[in-house]
C-alpha positions in Angstrom: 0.0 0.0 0.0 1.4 3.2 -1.2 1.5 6.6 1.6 -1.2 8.2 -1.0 -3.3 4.9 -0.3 -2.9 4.6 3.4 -3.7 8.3 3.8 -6.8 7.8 1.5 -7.7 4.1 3.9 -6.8 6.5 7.0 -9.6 9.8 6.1 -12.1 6.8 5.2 -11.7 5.5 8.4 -11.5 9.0 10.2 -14.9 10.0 8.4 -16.6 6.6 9.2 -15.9 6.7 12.9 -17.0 10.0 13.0 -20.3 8.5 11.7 -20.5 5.9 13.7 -20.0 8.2 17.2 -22.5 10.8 15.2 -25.2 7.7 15.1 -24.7 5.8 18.7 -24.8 9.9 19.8 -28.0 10.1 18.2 -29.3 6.7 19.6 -28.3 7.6 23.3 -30.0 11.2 23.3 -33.2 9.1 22.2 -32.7 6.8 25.2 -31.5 9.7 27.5 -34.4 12.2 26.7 -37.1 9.3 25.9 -39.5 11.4 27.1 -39.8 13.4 24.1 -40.8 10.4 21.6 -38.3 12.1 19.1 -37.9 8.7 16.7 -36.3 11.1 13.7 -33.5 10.0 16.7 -33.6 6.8 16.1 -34.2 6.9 12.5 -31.0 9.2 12.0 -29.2 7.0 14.2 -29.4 3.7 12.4 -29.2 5.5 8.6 -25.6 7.4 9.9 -24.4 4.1 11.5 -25.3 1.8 8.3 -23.6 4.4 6.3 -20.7 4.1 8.6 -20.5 0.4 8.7 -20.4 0.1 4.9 -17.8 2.8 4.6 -15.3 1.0 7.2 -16.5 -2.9 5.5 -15.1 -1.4 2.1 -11.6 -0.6 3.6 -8.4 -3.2 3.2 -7.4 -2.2 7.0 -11.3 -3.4 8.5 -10.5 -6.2 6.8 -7.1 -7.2 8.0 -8.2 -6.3 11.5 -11.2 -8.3 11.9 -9.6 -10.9 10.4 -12.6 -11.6 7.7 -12.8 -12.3 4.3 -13.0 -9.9 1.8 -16.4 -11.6 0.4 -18.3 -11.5 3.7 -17.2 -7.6 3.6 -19.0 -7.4 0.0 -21.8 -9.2 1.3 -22.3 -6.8 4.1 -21.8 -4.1 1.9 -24.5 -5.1 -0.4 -27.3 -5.6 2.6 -26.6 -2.1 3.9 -27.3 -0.6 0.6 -30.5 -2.6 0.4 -31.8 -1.9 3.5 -30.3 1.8 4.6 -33.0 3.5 2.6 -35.6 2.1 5.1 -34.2 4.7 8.1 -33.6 7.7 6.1 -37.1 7.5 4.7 -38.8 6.8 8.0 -36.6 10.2 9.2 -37.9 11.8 6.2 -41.4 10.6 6.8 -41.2 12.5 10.4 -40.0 15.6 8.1 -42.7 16.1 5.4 -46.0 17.5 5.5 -49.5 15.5 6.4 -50.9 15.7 3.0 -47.8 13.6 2.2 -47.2 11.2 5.0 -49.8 8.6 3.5 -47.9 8.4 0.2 -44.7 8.6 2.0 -46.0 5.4 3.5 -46.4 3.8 0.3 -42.8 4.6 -0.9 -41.5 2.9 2.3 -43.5 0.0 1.9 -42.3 0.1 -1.9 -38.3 0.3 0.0 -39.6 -2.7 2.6 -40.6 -4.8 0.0 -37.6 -4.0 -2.5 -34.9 -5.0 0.5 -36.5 -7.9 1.1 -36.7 -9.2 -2.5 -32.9 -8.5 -2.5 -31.7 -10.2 0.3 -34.2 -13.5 -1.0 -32.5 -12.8 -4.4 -29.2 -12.7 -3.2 -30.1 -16.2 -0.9 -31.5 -18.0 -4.0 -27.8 -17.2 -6.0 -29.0 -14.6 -8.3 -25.7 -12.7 -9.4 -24.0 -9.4 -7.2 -23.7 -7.4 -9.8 -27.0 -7.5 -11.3 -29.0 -6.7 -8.1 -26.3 -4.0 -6.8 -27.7 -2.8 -10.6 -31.1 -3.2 -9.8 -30.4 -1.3 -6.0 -28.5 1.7 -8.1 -32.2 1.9 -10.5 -34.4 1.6 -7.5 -32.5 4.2 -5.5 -32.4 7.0 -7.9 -35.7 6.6 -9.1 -37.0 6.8 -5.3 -34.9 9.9 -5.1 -36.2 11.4 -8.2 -40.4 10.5 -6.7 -39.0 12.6 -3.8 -37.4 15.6 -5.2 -40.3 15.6 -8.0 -42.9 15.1 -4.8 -40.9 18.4 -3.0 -41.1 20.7 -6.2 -44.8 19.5 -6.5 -45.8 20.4 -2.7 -43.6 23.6 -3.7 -46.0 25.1 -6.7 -49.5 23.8 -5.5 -49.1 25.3 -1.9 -46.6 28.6 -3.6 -43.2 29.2 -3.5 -41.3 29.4 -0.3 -44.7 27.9 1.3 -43.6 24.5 2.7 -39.8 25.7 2.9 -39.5 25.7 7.2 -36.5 26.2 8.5 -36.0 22.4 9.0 -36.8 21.5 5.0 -34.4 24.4 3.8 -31.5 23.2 5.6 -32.6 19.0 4.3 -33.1 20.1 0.8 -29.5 21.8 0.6 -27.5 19.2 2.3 -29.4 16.5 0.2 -28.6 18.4 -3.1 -25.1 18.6 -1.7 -24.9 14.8 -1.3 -27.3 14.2 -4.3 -24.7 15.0 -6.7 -22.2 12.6 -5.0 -25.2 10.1 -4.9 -25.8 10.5 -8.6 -22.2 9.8 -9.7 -21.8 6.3 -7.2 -24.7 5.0 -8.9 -23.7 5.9 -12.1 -20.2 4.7 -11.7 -22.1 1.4 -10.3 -24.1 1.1 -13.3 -21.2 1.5 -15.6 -22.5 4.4 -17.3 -19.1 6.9 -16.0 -15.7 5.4 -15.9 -12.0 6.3 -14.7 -14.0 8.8 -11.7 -11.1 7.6 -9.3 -12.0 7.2 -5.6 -15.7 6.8 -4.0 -16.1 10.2 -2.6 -19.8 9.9 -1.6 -18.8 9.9 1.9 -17.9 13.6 1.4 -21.4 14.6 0.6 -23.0 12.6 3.1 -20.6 14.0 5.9 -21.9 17.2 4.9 -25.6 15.7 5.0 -25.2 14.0 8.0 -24.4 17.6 9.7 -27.4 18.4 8.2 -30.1 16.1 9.4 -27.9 16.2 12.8 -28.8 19.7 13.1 -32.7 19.1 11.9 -32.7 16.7 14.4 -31.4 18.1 17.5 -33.7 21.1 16.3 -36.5 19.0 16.8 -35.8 17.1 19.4 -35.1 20.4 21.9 -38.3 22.2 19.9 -40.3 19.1 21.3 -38.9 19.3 25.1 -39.7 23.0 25.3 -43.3 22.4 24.7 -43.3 19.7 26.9 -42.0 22.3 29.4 -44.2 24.9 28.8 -47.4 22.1 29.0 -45.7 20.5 32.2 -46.0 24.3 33.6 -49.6 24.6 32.1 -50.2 21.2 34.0 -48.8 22.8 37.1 -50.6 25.9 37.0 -54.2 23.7 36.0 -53.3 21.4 39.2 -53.0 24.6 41.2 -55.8 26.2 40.3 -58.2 22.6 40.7 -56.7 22.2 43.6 -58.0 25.5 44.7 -61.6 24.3 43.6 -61.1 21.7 46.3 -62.2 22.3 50.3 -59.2 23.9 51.9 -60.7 22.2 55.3 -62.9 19.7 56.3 -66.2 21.1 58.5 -65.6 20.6 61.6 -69.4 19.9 63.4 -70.4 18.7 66.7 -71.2 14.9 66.6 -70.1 14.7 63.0 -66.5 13.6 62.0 -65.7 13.7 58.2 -62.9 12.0 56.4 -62.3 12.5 52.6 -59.6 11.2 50.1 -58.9 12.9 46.6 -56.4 10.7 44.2 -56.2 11.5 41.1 -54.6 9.2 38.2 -53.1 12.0 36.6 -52.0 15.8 37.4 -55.7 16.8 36.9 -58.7 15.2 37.0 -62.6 15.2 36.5 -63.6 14.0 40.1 -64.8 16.5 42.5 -66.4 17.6 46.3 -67.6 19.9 48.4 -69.5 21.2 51.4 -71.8 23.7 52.3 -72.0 24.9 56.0 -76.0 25.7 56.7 -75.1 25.9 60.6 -74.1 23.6 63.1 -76.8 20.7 62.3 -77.2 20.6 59.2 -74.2 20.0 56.5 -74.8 19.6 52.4 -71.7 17.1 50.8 -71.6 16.9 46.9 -69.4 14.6 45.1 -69.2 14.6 41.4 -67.6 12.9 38.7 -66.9 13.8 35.2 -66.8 11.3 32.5 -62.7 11.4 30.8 -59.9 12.6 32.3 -57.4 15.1 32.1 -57.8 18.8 31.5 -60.8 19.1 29.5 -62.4 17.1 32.7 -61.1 19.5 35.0 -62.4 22.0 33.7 -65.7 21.0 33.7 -65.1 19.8 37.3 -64.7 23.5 38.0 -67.6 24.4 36.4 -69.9 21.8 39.0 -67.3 23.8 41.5 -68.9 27.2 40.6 -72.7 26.1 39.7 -72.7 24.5 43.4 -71.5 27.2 44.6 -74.1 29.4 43.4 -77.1 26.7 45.5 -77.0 27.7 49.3 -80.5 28.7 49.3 -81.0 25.1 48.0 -79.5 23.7 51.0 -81.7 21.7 52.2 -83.2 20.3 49.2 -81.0 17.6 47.5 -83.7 17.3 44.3 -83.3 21.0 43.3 -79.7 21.1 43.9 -79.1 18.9 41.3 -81.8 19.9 39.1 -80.5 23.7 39.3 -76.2 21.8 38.2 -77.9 20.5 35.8 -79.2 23.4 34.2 -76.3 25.5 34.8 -74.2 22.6 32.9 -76.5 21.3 29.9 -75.3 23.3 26.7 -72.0 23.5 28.2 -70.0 20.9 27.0 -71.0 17.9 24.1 -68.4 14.8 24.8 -68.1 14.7 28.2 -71.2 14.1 31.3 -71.3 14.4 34.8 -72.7 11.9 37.7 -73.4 13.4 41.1 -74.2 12.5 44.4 -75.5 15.0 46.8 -76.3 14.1 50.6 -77.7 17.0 53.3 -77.2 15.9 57.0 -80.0 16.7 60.0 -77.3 16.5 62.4 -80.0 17.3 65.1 -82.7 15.1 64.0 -80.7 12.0 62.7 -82.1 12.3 59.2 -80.3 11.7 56.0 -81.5 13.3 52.7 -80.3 12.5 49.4 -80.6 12.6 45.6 -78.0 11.5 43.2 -77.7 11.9 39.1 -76.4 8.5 37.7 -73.8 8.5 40.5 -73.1 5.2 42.0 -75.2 4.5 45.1 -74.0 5.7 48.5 -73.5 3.3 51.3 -74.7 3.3 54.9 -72.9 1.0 57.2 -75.8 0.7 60.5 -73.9 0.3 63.7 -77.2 -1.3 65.2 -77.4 -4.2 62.9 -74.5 -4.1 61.6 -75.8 -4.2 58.0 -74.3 -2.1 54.8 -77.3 -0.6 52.6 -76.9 0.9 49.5 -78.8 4.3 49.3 -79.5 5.1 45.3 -82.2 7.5 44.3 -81.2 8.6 40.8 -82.2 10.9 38.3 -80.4 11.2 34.8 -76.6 12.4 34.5 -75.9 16.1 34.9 -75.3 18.3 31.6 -77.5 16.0 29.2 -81.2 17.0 29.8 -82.2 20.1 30.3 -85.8 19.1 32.0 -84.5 16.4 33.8 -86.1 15.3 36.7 -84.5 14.6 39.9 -85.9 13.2 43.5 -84.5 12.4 47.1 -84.8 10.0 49.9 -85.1 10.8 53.5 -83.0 7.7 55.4 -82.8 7.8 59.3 -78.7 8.4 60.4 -78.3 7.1 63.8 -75.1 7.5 66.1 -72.8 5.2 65.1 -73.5 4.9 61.8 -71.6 5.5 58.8 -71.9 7.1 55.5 -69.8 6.1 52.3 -69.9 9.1 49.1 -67.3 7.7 46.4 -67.1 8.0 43.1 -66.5 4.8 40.1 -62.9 4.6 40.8 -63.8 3.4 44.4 -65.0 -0.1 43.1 -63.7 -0.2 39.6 -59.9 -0.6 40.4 -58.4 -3.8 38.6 -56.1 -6.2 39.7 -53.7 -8.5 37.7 -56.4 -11.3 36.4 -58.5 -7.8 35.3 -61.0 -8.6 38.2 -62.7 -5.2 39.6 -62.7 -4.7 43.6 -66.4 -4.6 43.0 -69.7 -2.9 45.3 -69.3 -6.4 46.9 -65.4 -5.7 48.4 -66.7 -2.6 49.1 -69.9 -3.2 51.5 -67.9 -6.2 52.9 -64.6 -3.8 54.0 -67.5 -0.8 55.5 -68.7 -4.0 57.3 -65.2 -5.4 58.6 -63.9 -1.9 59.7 -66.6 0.0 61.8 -64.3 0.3 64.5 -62.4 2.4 62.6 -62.5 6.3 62.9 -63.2 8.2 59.7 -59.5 9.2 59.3 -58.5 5.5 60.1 -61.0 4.2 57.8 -59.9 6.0 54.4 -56.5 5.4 54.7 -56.4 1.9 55.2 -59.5 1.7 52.0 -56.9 3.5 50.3 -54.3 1.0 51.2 -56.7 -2.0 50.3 -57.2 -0.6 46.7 -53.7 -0.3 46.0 -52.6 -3.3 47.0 -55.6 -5.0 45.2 -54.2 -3.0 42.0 -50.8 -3.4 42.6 -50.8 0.5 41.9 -48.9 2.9 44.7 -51.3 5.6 45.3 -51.3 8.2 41.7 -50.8 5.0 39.7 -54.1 3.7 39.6 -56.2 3.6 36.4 -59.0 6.1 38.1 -59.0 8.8 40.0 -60.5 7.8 43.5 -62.4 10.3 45.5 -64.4 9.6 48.6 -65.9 11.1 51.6 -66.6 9.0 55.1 -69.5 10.6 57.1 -69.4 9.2 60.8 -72.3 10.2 63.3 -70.8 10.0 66.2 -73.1 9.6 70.1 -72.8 12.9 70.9 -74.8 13.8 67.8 -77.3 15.7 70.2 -75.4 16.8 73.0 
């Protein structure tokens, strides 16, 4: 090997690892900042690294190092250029335009099935030569569909229209490498001779930069909006939050428990109280169908209709029926189910009405019996004449009052069985010794272990309130 040679071998190699560090770079950031779901990393990765591989395969001192033949080199060689158009056009499939993704699509389907006829066609014995030919035909006409497909998109949507920053710096690197392209496949097809050394890896270094840039520009594009949603998230948690009772009523001869877990930073479930005086206490619990900010929203609006109904205190039925006309009209995909209870502290009399809401449960210290409590009108927000009713049930000392919403009974646990009403009457009916406070942590601790979800992680958000009358009631 002559010094002009070994300097020649020596920039090939210098270039290709270069590539290869660009590419494992590009796979790492996707694994170190997965959170973005950048794939154009992944994508970029594997087309630089493939590149980089053939580049090194094609050099005498690869092959005298790893000690393999020079034929299992060509082989290799000839696989990569099948198969490295798959990554670049799944990177440029993250690039284009929607009104071109679904025939984007097709031309990688068109690249799928092309590799694999290749590598079966190189299994079955058919000659090197004539499918490295047939690889050199497909390539350039797939490049040609693409830059034809860019000057299309170009004069149907007007010039400089689709030309983002991100396109403007692809489109001149890939001219840049385009020419290089152009006269390997040429060379390979036999159509230019006496072109001297394979310089294709010049172009694509310069490429490579390129799409590097594109795709670090995207990938840190990406985690600033995450940002900036992760601080609208913060400042939607913050202001539900707020919608929430700062403090539970304190009442004689009434102790009050409640436990809000949502499954995500904001959620749809919802309660409250309104103070009449002393004796007499109104608890709403509501539920809105989704979850997320959309249902949090609309948990605020229930927040500021409710509000508006203290003269309604003591009448469960028109509560609801005056929610549900403040929310009908309001919203189209999503509903609400509501529960509303008003305590007679004094008299021992519970009064309730609920709107598609799950029943309510009342654990009797005398008997020791769990009764579920459902007098139900239509869910909130859907009909505008909707009626509602309530039931007067007797609340004695000692007896105990469950509100909950769905996610109370519906958690799942490995063999996709739900905890069930069932679970639920039997635990009000194992636990009566237990004080209100005492009682809705420990429920909370049987649902997550029946989930196998730490509290947060559950599938549901969870909210419930534990109403316990205590002797003293009418001291």
């Amino acid at each position: 090997m002559t010094a002009a040679e070994l300097r020649w071998e020596l920039l090939n190699i210098g270039v290709g690892v270069l590539l290869l560090a660009i590419g494992l770079a590009a796979i790492g950031l996707f694994f170190a900042r997965f959170r973005t779901r950048n794939f154009s990393l992944i994508y970029f990765g594997l087309f630089t690294i493939l590149y980089a591989v053939r580049l090194l395969g094609d050099l005498d001192i690869i092959e005298s190092v790893f000690d393999a033949p020079r034929s299992f080199w060509k082989d290799v060689s000839a696989v990569i250029s099948w198969i490295i158009a798959l990554p670049f056009g799944l990177f440029l499939y993250q690039l284009v335009r929607e009104n071109l993704k679904r025939l984007f699509r097709w031309i990688l389907i068109a690249q799928a099935i092309f590799a694999i006829l290749e590598i079966v066609g190189a299994m079955f014995g058919v000659p090197m030569p004539k499918l490295n030919a047939a690889s050199s035909i497909f390539t350039l006409t797939v490049v040609g569909v693409v830059m034809v497909l860019f000057s299309w998109t170009r004069w149907s949507l007007g010039p400089g229209s689709y030309l983002t920053r991100d396109v403007r710096v692809f489109v001149g690197g890939f001219l840049f490498w385009f020419a290089f392209i152009v006269r390997a496949n040429l060379a390979g097809l036999g159509v230019v001779q006496g072109i001297g050394h394979q310089i294709e890896f010049i172009g694509f270094l310069v490429f490579v930069c390129c799409l590097g840039y594109i795709t670090a520009h995207r990938t840190f594009d990406t985690e600033e909006r995450l940002l900036e949603i992760d601080k609208e998230l913060e400042i939607a948690q913050q202001i539900q939050s707020a919608t929430l009772p700062r403090q539970i009523p304190k009442l004689p001869g009434l102790e009050i428990a409640a436990r809000y877990v949502p499954m995500s930073a904001v959620a749809g479930d919802f309660y409250d109280f309104v103070l009449d005086d002393q004796k007499h206490l109104g608890i709403l619990i509501a539920d809105v169908s989704g979850h997320g900010v959309g249902a949090a929203l609309i948990a605020s609006m229930v927040k500021v209709a409710f509000a508006g109904q203290s003269q309604h205190v003591r009448d469960p039925a028109r509560v609801l029926t005056e929610l549900n006309l403040a929310l009908c009209g309001k919203f189209e995909e999503h509903y609400v189910t509501a529960a509303y209870v008003f305590i007679d502290i004094q008299n021992g009399v519970l009064h309730y009405a609920g709107g598609g809401h799950p029943p309510i449960m009342l654990a009797s210290h005398s008997d020791s019996s769990v009764r579920r409590i459902e007098e139900n009108g239509p869910i909130l927000g859907m009909i505008p004449e909707a009626p509602y009713s309530a039931t007067e049930v007797a609340f004695r000392p000692g007896d105990r009052v469950l509100l909950y919403t769905d996610g109370a009974f519906e958690a799942m646990n490995a063999a996709q069985e739900e905890y069930g009403k069932g679970r639920l009457e039997q635990f009000l009916k194992t636990h009566g010794n237990l004080t209100a406070e005492e009682f809705s942590s420990t429920f909370l601790d049987e649902l997550s272990q029946w989930s196998g979800h730490s509290a947060g992680g559950q599938d549901d958000d969870i909210t419930f309130v534990v109403l316990d009358l205590r002797n003293s009631a009418k001291a």
